[in-house]
N, CA, C and O atoms as CSV, one atom per row, in Angstrom:
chain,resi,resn,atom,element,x,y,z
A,1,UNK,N,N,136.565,111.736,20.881
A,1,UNK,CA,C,137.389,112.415,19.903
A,1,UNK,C,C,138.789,112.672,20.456
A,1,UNK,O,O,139.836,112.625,19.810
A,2,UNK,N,N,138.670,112.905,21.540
A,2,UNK,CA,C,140.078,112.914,22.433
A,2,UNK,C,C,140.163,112.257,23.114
A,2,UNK,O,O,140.507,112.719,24.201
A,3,UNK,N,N,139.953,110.844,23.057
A,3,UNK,CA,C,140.479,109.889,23.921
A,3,UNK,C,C,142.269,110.049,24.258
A,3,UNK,O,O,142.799,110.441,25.297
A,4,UNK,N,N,142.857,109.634,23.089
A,4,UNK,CA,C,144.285,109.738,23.496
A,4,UNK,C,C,144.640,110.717,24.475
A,4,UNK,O,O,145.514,110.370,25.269
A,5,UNK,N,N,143.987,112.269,24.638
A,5,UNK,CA,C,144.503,113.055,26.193
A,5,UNK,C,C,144.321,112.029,27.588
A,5,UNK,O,O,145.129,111.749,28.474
A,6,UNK,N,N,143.132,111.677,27.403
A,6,UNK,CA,C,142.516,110.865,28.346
A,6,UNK,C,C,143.532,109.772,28.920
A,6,UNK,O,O,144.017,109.708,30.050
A,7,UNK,N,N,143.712,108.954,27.848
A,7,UNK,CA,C,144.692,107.959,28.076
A,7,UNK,C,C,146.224,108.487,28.514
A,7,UNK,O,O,146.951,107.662,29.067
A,8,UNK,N,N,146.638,109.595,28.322
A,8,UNK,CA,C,148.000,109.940,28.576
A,8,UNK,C,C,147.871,110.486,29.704
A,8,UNK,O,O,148.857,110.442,30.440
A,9,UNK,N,N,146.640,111.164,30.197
A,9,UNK,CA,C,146.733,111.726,31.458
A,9,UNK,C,C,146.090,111.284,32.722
A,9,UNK,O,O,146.091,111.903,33.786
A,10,UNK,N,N,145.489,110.024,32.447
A,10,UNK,CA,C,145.014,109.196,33.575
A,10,UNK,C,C,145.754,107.674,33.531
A,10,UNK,O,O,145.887,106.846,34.433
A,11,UNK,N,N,146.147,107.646,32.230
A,11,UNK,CA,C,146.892,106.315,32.213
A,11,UNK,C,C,145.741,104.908,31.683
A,11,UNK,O,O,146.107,103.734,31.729
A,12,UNK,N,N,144.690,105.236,31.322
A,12,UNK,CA,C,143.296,104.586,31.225
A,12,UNK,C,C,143.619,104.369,29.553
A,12,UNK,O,O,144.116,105.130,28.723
A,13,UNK,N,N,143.081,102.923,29.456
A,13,UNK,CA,C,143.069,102.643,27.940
A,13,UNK,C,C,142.278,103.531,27.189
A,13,UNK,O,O,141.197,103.834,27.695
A,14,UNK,N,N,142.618,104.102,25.905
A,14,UNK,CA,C,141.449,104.694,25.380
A,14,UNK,C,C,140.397,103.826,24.377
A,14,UNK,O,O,140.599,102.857,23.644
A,15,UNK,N,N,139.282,104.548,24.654
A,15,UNK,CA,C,137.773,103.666,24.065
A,15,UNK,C,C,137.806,103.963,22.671
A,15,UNK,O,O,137.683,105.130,22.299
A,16,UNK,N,N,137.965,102.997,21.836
A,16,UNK,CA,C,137.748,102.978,20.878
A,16,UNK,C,C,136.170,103.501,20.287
A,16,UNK,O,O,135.225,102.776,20.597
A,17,UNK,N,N,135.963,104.392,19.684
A,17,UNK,CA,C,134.477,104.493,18.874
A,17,UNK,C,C,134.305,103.879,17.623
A,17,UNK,O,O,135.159,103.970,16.741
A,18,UNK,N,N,133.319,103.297,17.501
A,18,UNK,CA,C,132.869,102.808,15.491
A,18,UNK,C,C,132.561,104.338,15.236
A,18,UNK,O,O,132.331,105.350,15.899
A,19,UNK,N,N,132.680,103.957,13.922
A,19,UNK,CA,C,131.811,105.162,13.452
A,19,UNK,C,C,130.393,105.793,13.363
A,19,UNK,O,O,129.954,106.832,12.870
A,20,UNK,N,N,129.811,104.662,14.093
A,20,UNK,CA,C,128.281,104.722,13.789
A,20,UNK,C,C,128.395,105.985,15.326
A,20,UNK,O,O,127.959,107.119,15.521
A,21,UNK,N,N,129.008,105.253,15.930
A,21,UNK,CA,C,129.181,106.008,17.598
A,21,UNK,C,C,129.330,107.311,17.580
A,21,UNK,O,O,128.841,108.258,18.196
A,22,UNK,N,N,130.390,107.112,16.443
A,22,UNK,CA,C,131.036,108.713,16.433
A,22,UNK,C,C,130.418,109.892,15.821
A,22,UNK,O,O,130.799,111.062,15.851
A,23,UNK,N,N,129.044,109.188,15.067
A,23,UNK,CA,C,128.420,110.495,14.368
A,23,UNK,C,C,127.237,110.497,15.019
A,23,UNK,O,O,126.444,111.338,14.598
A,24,UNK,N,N,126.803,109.700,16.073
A,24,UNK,CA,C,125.678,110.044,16.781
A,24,UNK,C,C,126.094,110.743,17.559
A,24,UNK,O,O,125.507,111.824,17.595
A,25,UNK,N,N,127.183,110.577,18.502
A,25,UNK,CA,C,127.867,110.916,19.131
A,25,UNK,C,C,128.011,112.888,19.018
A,25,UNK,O,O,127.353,113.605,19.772
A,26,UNK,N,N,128.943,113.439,17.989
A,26,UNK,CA,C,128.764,114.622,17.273
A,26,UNK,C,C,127.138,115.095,17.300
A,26,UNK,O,O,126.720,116.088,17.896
A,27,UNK,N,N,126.327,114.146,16.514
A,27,UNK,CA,C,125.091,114.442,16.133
A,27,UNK,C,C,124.377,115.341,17.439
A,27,UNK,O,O,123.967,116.500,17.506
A,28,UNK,N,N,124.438,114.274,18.375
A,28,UNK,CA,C,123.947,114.362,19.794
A,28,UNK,C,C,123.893,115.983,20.175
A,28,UNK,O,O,122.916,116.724,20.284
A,29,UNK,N,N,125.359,116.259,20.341
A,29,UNK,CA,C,125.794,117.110,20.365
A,29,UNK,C,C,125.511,118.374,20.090
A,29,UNK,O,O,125.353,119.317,20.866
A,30,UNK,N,N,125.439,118.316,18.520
A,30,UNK,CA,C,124.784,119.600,17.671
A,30,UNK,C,C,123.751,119.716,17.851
A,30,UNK,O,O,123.465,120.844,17.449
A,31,UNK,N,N,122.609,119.079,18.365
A,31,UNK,CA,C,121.031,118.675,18.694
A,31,UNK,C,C,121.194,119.436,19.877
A,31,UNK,O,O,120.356,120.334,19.956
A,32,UNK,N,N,121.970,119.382,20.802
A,32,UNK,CA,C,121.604,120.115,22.033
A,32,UNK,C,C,122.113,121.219,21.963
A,32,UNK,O,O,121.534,121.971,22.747
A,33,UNK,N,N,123.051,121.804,21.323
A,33,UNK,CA,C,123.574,123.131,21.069
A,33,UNK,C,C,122.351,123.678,20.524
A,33,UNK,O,O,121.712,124.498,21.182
A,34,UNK,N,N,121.910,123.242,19.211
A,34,UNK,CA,C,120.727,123.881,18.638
A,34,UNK,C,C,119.488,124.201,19.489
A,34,UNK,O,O,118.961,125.304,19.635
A,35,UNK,N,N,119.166,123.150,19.963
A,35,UNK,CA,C,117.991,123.276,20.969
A,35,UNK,C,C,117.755,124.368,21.841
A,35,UNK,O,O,116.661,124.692,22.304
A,36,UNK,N,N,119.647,125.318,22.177
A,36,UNK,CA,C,119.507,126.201,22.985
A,36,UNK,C,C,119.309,127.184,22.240
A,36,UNK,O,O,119.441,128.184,22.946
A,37,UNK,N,N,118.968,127.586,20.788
A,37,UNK,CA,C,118.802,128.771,19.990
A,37,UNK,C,C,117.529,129.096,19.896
A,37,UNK,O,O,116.654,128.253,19.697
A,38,UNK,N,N,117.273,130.525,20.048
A,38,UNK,CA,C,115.972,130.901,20.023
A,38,UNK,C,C,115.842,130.915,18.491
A,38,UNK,O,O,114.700,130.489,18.321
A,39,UNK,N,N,116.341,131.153,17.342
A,39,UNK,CA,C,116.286,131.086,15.835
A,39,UNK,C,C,116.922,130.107,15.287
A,39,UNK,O,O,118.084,130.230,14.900
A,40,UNK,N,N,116.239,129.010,15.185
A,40,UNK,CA,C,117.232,127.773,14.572
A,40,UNK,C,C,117.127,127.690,13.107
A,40,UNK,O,O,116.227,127.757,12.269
A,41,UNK,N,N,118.718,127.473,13.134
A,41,UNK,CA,C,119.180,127.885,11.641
A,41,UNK,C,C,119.141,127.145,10.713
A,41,UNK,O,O,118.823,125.985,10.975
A,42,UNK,N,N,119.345,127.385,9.736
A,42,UNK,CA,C,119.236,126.649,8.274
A,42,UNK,C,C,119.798,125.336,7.819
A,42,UNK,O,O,120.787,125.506,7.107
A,43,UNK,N,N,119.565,124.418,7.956
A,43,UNK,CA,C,120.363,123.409,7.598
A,43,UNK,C,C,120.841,122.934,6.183
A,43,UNK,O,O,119.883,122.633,5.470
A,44,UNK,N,N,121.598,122.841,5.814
A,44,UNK,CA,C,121.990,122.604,4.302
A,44,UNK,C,C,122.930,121.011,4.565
A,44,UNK,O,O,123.741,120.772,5.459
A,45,UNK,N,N,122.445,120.069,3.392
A,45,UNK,CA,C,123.333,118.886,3.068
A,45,UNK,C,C,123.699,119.178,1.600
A,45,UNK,O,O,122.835,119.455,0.767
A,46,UNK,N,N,125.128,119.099,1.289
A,46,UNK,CA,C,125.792,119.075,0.133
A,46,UNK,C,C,125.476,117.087,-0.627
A,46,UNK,O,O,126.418,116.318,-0.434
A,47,UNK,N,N,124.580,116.676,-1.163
A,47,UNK,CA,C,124.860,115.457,-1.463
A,47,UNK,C,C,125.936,115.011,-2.589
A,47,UNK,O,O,125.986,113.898,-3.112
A,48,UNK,N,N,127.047,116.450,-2.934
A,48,UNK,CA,C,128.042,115.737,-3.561
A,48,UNK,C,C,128.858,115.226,-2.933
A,48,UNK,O,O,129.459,114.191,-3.225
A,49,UNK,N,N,129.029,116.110,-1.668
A,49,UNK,CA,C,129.831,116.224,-0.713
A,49,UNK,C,C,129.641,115.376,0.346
A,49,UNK,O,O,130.597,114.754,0.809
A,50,UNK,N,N,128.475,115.262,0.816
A,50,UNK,CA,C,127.934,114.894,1.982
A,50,UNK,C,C,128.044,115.750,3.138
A,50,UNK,O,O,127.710,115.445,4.282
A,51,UNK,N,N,128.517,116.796,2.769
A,51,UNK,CA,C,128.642,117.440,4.118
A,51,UNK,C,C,127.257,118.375,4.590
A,51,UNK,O,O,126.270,118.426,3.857
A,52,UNK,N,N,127.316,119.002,5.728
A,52,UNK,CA,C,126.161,119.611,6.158
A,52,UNK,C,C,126.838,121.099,7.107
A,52,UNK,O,O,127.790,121.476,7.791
A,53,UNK,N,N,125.495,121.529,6.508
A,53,UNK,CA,C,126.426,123.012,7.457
A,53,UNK,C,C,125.554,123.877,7.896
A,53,UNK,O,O,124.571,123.677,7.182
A,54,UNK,N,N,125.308,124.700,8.615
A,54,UNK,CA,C,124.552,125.384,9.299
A,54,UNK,C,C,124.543,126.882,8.792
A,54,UNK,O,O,125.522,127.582,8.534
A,55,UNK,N,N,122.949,127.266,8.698
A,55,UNK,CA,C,123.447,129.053,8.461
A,55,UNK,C,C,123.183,129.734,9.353
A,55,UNK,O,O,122.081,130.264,9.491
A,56,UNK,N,N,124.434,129.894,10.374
A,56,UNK,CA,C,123.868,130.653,11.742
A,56,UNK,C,C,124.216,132.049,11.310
A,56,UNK,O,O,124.745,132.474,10.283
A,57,UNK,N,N,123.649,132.789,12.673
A,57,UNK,CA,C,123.101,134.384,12.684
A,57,UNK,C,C,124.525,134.780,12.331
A,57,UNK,O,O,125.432,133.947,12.304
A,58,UNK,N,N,124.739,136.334,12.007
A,58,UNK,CA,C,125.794,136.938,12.387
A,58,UNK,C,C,126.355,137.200,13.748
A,58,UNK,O,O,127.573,137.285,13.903
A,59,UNK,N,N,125.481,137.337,14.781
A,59,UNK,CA,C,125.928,137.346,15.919
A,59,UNK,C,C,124.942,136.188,17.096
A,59,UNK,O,O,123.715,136.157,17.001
A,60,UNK,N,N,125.607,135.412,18.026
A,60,UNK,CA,C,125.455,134.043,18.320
A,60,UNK,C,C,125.323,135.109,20.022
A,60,UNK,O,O,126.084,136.005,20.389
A,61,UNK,N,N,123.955,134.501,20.809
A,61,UNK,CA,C,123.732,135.100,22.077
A,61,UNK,C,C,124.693,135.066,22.781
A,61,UNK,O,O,124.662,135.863,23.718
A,62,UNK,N,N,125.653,134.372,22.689
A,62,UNK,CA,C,126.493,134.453,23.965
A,62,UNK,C,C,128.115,135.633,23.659
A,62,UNK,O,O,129.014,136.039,24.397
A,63,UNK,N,N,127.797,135.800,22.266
A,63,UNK,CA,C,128.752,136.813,22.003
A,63,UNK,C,C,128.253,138.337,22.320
A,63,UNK,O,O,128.851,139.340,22.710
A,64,UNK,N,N,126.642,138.016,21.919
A,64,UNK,CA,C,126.102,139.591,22.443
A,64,UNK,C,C,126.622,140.292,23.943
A,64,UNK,O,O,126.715,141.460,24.318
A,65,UNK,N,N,126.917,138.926,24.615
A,65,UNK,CA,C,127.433,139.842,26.392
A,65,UNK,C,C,129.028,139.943,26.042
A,65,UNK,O,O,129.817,140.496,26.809
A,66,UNK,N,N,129.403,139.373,24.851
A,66,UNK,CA,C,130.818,139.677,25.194
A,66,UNK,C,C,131.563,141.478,24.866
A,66,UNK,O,O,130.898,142.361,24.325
A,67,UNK,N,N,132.365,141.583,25.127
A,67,UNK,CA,C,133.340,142.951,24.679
A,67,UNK,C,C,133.016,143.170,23.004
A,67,UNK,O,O,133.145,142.315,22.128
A,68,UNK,N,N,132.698,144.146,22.891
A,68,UNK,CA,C,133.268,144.650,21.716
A,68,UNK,C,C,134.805,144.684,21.715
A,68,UNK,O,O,135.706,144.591,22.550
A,69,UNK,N,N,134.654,144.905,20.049
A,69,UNK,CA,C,136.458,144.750,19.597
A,69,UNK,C,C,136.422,146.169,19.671
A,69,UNK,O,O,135.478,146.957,19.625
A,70,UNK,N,N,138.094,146.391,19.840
A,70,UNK,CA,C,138.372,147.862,19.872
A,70,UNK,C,C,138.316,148.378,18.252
A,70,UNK,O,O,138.203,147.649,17.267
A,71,UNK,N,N,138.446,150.071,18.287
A,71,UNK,CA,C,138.144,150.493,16.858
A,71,UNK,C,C,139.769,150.223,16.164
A,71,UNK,O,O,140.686,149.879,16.910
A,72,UNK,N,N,139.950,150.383,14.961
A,72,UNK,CA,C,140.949,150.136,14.546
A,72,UNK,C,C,141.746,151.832,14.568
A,72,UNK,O,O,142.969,151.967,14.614
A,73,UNK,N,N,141.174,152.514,14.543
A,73,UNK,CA,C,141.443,153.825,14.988
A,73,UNK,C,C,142.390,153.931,16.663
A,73,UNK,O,O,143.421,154.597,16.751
A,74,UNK,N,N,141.757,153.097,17.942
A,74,UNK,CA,C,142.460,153.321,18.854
A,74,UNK,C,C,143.212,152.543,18.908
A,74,UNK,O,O,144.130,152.685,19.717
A,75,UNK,N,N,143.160,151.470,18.137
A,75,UNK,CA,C,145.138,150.403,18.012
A,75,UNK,C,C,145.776,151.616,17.579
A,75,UNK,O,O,146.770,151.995,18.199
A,76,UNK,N,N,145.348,152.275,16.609
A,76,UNK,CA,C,146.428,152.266,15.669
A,76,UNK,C,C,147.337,154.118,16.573
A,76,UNK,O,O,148.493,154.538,16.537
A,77,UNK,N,N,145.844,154.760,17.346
A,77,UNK,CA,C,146.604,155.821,18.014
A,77,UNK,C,C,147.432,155.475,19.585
A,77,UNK,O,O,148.168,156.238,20.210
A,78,UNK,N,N,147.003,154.002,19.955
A,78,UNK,CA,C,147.819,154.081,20.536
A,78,UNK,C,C,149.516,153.038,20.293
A,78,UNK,O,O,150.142,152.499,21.205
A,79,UNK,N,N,149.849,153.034,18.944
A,79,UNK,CA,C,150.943,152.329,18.853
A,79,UNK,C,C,152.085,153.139,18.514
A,79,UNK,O,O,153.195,152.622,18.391
């Protein structure tokens, strides 16, 4: 998907993908992301659209270790 960085910053031709490449490729991808979820989510295909989309949680494990956001109360007392 980013070949062209590749090519500008090593100087290396970039690899062309078909498309068949490029959605296994992605596919691949989302398969192993998922695989790491303890609740795997909903899958939906739009067949007007073709598109597909996921119904993940409100909150995703690796955000649970992150920071909370501050309250909008202490922006606003300390500005």
């Amino acid at each position: 998907m980013f070949n062209f960085i590749k090519s500008r910053l090593g100087g290396a031709q970039a690899i062309v993908e078909t498309q068949r490449q490029t959605i296994e490729r992605a596919l691949s991808e989302v398969n192993e992301v998922v695989a790491l979820l303890d609740d795997k989510p909903k899958v939906t295909i739009d067949p007007a659209t073709g598109s597909v989309s996921l119904a993940l949680p409100e909150q995703m494990p690796d955000e649970a270790l992150a920071l909370p956001a501050p309250e909008i109360k202490d922006v606003e007392a300390e500005a």
